[in-house]
N, C-alpha and C positions, 0 to 999 in steps of 0.2 A: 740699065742698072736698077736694083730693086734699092726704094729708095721710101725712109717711112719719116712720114712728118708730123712733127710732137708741136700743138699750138696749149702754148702755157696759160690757163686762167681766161679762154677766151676759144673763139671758133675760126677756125680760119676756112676762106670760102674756096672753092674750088679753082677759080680764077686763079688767085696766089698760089694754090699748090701747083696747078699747073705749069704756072710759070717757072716758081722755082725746080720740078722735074726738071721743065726743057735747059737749064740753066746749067744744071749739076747733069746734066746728060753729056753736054757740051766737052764739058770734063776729058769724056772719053777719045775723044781725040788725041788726047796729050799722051793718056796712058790708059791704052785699052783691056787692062787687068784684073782694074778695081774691082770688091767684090760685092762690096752693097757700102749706104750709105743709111744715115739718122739726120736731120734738120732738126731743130728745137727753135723756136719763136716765140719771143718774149714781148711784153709791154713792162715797160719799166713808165715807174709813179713820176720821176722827173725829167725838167729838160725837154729842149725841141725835141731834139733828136734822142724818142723815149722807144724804140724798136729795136729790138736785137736779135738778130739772124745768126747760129753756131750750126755750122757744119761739120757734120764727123766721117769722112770716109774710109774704108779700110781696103788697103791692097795687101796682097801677098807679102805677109812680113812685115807689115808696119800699118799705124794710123793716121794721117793725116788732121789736123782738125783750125779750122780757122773762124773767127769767131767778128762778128760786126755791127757796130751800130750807127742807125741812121735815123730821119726825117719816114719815110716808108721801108715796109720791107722787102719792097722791090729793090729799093736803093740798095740795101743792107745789103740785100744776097748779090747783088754787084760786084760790091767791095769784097767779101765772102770767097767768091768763087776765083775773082778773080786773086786773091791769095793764094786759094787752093791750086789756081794753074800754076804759081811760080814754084809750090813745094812741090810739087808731079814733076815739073820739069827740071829740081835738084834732083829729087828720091830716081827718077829715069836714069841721071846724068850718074847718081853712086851706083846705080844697080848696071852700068856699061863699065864704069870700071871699076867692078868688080869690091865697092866697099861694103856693101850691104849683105 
């Protein structure tokens, strides 16, 4: 999936976007439709947990978008992604019976 990643006020290195690629790849197992994605990575001024990971992907017919913060933004895109599986596996479950 084609997938572009926004690092807000800062550089984010390869390593990370990699990571988060393989991450938001995984995705496609739930629901192999989707049709591209956006990241946006933040540093926020306070608090440990000063990282913030928003995922936005679109499938046919709707957006998905789940938003995280943590300590790293490995962690972040964890929590993130792992969102994004529960709403794939509603938006699947209305698009079987036929509510979408």
């Amino acid at each position: 999936m084609k997938l572009q990643v926004h690092s807000i006020h800062f550089d984010a290195d390869d390593k990370l976007i990699d990571f988060i690629q393989k991450k938001v790849d995984k995705l496609e197992t739930f629901y192999d439709r989707m049709v591209d994605g956006e990241v946006f990575l933040r540093l926020n001024n306070e608090g440990i947990e000063n990282k913030t990971v928003e995922i936005k992907v679109k499938v046919p017919g709707s957006q998905l978008f789940a938003s995280e913060q943590a300590r790293s933004f490995e962690e972040a895109t964890d929590l993130a992604t792992e969102a994004l599986r529960t709403q794939l596996k509603k938006f699947k479950t209305k698009i079987r019976s036929g509510r979408v």
